[in-house]
MMTF fields as JSON, N, C-alpha, C and O atoms, coordinates in Angstrom:
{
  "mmtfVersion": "1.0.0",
  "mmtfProducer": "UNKNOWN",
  "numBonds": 435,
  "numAtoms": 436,
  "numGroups": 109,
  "numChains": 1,
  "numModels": 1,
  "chainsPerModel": [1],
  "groupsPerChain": [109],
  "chainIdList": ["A"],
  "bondAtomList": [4, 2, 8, 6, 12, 10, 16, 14, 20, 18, 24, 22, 28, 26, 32, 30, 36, 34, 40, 38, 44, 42, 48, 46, 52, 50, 56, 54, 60, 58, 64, 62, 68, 66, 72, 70, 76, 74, 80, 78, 84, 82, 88, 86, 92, 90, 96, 94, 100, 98, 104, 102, 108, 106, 112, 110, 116, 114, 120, 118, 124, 122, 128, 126, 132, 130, 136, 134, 140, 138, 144, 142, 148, 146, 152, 150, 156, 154, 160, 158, 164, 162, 168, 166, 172, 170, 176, 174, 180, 178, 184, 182, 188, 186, 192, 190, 196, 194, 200, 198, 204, 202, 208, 206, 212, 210, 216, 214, 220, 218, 224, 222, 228, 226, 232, 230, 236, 234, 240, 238, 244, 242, 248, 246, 252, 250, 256, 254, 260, 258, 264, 262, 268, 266, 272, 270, 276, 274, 280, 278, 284, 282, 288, 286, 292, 290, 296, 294, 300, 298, 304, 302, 308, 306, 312, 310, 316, 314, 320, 318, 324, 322, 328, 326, 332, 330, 336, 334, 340, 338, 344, 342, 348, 346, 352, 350, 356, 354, 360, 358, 364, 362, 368, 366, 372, 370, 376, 374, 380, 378, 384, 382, 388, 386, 392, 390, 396, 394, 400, 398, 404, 402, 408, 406, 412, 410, 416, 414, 420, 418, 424, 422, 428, 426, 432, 430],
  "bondOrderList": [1, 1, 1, 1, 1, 1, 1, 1, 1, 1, 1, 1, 1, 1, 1, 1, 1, 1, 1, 1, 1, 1, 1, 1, 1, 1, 1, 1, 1, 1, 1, 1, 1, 1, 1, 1, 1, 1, 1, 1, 1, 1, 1, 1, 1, 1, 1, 1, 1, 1, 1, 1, 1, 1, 1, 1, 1, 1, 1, 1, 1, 1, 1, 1, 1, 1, 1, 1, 1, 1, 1, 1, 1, 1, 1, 1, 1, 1, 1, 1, 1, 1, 1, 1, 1, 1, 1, 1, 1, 1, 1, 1, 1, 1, 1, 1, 1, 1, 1, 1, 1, 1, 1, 1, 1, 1, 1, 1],
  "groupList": [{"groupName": "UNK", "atomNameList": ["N", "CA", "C", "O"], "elementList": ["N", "C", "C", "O"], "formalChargeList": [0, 0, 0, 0], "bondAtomList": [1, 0, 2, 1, 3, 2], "bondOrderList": [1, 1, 2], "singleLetterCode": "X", "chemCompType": "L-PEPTIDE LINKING"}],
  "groupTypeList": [0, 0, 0, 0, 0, 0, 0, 0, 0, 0, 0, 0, 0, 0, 0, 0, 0, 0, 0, 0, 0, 0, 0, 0, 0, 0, 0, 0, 0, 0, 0, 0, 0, 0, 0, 0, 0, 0, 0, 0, 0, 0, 0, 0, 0, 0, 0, 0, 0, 0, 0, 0, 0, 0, 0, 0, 0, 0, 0, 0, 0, 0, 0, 0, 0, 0, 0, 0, 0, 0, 0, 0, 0, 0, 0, 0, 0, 0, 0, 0, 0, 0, 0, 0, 0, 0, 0, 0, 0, 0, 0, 0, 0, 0, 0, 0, 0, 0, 0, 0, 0, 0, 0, 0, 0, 0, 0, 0, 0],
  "groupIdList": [1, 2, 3, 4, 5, 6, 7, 8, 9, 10, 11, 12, 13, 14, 15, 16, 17, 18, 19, 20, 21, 22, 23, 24, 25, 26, 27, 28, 29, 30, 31, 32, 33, 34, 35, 36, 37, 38, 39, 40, 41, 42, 43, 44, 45, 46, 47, 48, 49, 50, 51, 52, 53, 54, 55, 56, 57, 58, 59, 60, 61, 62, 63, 64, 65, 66, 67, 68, 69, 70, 71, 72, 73, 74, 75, 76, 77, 78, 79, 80, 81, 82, 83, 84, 85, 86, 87, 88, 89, 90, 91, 92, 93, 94, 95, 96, 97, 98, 99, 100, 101, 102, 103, 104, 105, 106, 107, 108, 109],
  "secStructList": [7, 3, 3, 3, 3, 3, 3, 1, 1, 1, 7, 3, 3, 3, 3, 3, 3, 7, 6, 6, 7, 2, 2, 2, 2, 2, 2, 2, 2, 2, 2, 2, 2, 2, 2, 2, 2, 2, 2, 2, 2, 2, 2, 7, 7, 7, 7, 2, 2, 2, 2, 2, 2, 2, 2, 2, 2, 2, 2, 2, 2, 2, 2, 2, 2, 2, 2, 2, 2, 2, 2, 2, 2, 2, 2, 6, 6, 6, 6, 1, 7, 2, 2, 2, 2, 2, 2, 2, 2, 2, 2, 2, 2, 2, 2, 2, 2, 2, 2, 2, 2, 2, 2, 2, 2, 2, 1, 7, 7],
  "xCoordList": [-12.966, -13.011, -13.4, -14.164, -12.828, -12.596, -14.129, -14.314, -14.703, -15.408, -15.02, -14.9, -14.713, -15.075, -15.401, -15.348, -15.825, -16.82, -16.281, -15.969, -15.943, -15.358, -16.508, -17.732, -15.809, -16.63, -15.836, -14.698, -17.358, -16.458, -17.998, -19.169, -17.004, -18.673, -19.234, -20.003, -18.725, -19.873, -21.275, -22.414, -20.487, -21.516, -20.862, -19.657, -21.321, -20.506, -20.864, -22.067, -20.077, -20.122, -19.706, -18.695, -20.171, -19.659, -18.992, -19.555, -17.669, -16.438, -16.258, -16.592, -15.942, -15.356, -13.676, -13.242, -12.887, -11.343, -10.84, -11.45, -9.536, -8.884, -8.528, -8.407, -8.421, -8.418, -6.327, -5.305, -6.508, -5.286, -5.07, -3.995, -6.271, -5.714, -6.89, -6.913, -8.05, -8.74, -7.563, -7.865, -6.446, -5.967, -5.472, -5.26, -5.357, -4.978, -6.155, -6.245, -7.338, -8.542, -8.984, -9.707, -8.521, -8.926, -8.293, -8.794, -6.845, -6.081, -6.363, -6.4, -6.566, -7.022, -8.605, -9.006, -9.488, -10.725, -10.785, -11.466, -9.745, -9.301, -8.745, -8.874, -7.964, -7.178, -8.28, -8.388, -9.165, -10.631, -11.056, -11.06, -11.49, -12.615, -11.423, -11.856, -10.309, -9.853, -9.756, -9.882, -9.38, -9.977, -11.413, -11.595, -12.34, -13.9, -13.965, -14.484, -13.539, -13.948, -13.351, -13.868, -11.758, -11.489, -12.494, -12.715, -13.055, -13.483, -15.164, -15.822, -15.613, -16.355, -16.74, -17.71, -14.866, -14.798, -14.89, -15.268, -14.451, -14.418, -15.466, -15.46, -16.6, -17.783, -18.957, -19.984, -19.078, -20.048, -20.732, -20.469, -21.23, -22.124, -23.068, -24.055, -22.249, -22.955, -23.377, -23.379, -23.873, -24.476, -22.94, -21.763, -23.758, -22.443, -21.837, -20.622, -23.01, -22.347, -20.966, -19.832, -21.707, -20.387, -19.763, -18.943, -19.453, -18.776, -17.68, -16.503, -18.277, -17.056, -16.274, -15.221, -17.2, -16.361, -15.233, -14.425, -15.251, -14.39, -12.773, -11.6, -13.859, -12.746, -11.677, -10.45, -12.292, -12.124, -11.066, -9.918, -11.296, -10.483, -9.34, -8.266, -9.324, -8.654, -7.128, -5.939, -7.94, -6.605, -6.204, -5.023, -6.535, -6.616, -5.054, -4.096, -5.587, -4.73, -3.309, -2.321, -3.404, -2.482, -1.443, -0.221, -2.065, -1.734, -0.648, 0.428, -1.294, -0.623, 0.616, 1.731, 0.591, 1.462, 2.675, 3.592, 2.392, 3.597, 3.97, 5.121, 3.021, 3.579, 4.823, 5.846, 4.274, 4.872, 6.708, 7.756, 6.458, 7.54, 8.7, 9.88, 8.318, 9.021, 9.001, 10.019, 8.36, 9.018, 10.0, 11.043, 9.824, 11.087, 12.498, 13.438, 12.419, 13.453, 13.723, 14.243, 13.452, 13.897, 14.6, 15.831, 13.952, 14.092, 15.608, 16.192, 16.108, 17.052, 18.37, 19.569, 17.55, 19.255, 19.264, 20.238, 18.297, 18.725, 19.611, 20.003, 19.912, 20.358, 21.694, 22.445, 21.935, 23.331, 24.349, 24.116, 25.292, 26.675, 27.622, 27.702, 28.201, 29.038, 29.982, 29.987, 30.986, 31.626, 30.436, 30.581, 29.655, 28.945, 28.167, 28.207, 27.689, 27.31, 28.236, 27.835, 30.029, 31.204, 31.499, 32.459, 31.18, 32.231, 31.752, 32.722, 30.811, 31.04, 31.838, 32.646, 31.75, 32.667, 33.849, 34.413, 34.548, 35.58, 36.003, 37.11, 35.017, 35.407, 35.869, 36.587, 35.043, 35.135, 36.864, 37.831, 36.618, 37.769, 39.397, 40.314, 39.35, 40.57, 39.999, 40.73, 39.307, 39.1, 39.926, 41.121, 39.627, 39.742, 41.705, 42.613, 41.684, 43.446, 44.374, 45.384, 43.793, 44.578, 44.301, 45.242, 43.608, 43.452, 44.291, 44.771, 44.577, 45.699, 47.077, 48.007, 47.14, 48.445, 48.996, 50.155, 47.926, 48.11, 48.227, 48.787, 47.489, 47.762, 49.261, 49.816, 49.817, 50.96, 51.769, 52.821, 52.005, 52.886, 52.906, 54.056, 51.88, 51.687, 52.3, 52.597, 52.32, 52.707, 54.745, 55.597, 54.784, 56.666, 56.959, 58.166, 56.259, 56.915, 57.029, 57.509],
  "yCoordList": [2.961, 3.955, 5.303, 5.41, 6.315, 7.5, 8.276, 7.849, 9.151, 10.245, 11.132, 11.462, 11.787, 13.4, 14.197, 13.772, 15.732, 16.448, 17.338, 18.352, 17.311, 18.055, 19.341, 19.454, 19.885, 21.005, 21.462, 21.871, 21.11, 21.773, 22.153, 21.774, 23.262, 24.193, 25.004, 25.935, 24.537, 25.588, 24.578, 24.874, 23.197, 22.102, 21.037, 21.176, 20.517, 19.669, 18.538, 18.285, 17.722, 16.777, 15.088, 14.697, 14.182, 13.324, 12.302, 11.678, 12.147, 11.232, 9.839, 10.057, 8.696, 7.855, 8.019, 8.474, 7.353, 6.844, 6.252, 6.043, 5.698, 4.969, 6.154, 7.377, 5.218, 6.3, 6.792, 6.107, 7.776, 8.764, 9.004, 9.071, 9.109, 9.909, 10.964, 11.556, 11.074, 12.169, 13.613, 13.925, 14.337, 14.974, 15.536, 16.658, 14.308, 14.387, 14.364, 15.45, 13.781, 13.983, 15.201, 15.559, 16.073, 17.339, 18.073, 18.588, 18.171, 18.47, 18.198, 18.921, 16.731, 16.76, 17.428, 17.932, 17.31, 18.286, 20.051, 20.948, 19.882, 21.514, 22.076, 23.209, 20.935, 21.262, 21.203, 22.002, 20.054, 20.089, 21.314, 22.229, 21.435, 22.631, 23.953, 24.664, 23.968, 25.116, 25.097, 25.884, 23.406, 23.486, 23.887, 24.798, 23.601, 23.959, 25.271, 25.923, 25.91, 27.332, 28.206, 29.25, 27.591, 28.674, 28.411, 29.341, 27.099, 26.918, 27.537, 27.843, 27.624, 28.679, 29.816, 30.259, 30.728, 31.803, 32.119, 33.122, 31.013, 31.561, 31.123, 31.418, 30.263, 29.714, 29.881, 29.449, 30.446, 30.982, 29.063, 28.116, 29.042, 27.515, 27.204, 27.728, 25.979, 25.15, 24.076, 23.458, 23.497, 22.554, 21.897, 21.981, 21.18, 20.143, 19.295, 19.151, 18.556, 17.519, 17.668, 17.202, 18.66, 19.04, 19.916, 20.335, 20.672, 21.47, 20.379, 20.535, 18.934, 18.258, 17.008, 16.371, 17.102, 16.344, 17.579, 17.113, 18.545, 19.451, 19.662, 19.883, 19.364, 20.063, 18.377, 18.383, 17.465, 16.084, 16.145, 16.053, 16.273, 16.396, 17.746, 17.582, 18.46, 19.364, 18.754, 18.694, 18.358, 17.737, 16.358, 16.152, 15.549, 14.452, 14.976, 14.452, 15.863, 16.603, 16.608, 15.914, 17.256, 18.037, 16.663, 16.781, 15.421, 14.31, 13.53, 13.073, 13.498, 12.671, 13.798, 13.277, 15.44, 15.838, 16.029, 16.848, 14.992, 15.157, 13.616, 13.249, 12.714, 11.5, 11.422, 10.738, 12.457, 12.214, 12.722, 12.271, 14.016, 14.346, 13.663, 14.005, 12.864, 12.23, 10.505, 9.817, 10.228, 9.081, 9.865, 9.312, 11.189, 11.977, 11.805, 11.071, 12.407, 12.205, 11.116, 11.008, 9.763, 8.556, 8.391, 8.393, 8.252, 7.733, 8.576, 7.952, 9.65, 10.749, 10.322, 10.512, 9.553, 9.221, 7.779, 7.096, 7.149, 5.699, 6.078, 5.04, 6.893, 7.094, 7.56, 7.646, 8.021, 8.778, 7.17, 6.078, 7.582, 6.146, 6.261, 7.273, 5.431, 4.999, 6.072, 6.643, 6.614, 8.198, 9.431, 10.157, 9.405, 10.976, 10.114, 10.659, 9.155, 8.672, 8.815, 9.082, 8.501, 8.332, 9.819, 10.133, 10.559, 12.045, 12.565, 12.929, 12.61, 13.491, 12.678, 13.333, 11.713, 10.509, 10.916, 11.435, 10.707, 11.22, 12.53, 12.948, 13.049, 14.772, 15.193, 16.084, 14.035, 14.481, 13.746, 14.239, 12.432, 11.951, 12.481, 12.412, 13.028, 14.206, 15.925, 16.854, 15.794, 17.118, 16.237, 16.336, 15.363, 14.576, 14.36, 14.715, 13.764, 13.727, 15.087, 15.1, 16.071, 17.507, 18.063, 18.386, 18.049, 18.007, 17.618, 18.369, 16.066, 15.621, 15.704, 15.409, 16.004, 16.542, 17.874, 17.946, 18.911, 19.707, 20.08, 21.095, 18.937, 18.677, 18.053, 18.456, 17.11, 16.732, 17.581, 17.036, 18.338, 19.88, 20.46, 20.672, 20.831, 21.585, 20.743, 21.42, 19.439, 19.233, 18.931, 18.878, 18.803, 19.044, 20.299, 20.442, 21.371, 22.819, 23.0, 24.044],
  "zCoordList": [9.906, 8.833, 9.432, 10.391, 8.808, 9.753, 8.299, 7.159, 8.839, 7.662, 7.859, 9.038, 7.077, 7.233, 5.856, 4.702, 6.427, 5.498, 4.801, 5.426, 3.159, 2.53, 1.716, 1.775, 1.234, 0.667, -0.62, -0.847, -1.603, -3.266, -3.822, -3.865, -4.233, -4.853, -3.932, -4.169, -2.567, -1.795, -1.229, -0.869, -1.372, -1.534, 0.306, 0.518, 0.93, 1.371, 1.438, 1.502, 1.442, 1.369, 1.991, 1.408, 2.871, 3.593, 2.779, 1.88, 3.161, 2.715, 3.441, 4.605, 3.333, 4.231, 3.653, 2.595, 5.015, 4.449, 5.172, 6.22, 5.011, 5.893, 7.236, 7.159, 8.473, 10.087, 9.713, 9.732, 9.52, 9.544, 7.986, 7.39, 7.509, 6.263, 5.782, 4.702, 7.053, 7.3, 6.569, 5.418, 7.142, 6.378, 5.189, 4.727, 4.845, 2.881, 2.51, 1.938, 2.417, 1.944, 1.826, 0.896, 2.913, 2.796, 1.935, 0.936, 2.392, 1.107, -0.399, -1.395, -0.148, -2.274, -2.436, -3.485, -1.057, -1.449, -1.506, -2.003, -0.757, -1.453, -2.54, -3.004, -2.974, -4.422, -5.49, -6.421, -5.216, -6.503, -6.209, -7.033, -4.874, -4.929, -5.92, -6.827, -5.547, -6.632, -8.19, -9.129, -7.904, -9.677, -9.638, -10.446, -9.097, -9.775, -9.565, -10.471, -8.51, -8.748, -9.621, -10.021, -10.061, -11.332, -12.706, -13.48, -12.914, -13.737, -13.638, -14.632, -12.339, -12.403, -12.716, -13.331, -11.659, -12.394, -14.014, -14.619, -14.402, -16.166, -17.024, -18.219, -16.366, -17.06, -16.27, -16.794, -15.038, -14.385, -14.119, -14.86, -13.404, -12.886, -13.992, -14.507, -14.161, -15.309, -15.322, -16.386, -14.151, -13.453, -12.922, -13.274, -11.828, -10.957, -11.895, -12.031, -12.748, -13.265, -14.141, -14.031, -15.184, -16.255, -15.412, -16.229, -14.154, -13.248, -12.894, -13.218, -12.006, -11.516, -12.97, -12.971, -13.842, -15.117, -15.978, -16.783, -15.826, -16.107, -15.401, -15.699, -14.048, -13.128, -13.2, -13.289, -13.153, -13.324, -14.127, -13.691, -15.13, -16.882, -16.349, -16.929, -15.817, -15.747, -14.83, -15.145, -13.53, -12.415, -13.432, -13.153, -14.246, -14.826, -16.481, -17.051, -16.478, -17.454, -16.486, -16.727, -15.7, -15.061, -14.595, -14.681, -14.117, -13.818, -14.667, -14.281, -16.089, -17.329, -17.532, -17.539, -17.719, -17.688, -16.454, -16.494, -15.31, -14.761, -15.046, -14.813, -15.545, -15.434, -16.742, -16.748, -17.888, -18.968, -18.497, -18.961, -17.214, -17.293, -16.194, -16.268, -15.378, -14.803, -15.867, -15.788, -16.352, -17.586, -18.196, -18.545, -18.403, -19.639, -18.817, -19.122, -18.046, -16.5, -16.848, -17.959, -15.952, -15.983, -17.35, -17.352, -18.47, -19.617, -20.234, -21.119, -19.895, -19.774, -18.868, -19.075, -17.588, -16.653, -17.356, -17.039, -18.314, -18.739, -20.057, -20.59, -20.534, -21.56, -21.659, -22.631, -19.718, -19.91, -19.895, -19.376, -20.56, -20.522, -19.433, -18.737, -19.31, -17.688, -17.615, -16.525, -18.691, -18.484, -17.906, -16.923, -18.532, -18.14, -16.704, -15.601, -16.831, -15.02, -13.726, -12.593, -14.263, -13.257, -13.503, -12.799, -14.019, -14.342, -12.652, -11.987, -12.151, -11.103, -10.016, -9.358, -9.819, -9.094, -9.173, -8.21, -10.613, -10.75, -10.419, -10.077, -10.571, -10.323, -8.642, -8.188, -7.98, -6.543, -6.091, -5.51, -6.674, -6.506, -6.636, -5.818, -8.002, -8.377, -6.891, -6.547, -6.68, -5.588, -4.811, -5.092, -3.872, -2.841, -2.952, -2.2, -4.004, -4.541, -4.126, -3.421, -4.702, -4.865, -2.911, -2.187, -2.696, -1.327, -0.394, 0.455, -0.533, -0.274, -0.614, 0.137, -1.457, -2.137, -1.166, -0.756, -0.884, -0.32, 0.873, 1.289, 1.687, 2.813, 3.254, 4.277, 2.453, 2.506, 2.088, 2.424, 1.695, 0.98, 2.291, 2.676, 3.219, 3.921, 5.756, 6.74, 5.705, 6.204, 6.162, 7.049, 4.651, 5.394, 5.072, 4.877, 4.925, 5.168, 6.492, 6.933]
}
């Protein structure tokens, strides 16, 4: 197990993790620490506790709204029918056709 020392708040703090993912740890401890400090900026320090349950609720928010939007996605290509799924298939296919057509035109001139 690899540690290393993140910093949120201005606070730091010792982590454990799995050995090679020391980097992303940092990364997601940098992304909190920006949630807490905007929420600083706009509420001035209001103790840690309700500081990291905010900031918590905030990335936690942000979370459900991408989950909702990639279920919307999915749930959107389950809905298209086998014409609007094959139309670009087809589309390339008639390219691919006329192509040839033209190539053969071009070859008995």
């Amino acid at each position: 197990m690899a540690q290393v020392e993140i910093r949120v708040n201005g606070r730091d703090y010792k982590v454990t993790c799995d050995d090679g993912q020391e980097q992303r740890l940092q990364e997601l401890a940098a992304y909190f620490d920006r949630q807490v400090t905007e929420i600083t900026d706009d509420l001035g320090q209001i103790g840690d506790a309700r500081l990291m349950l905010l900031a918590a609720l905030t990335v936690c928010d942000e979370m459900f709204e991408a989950r909702a939007r990639a279920e919307s996605l999915e749930n959107a290509a389950d809905e298209l029918d086998q014409d609007t799924v094959g139309g670009a298939s087809r589309a390339i296919e008639a390219a691919v056709s006329r192509v040839n057509e033209m190539a053969e035109r071009l070859e008995r001139a």
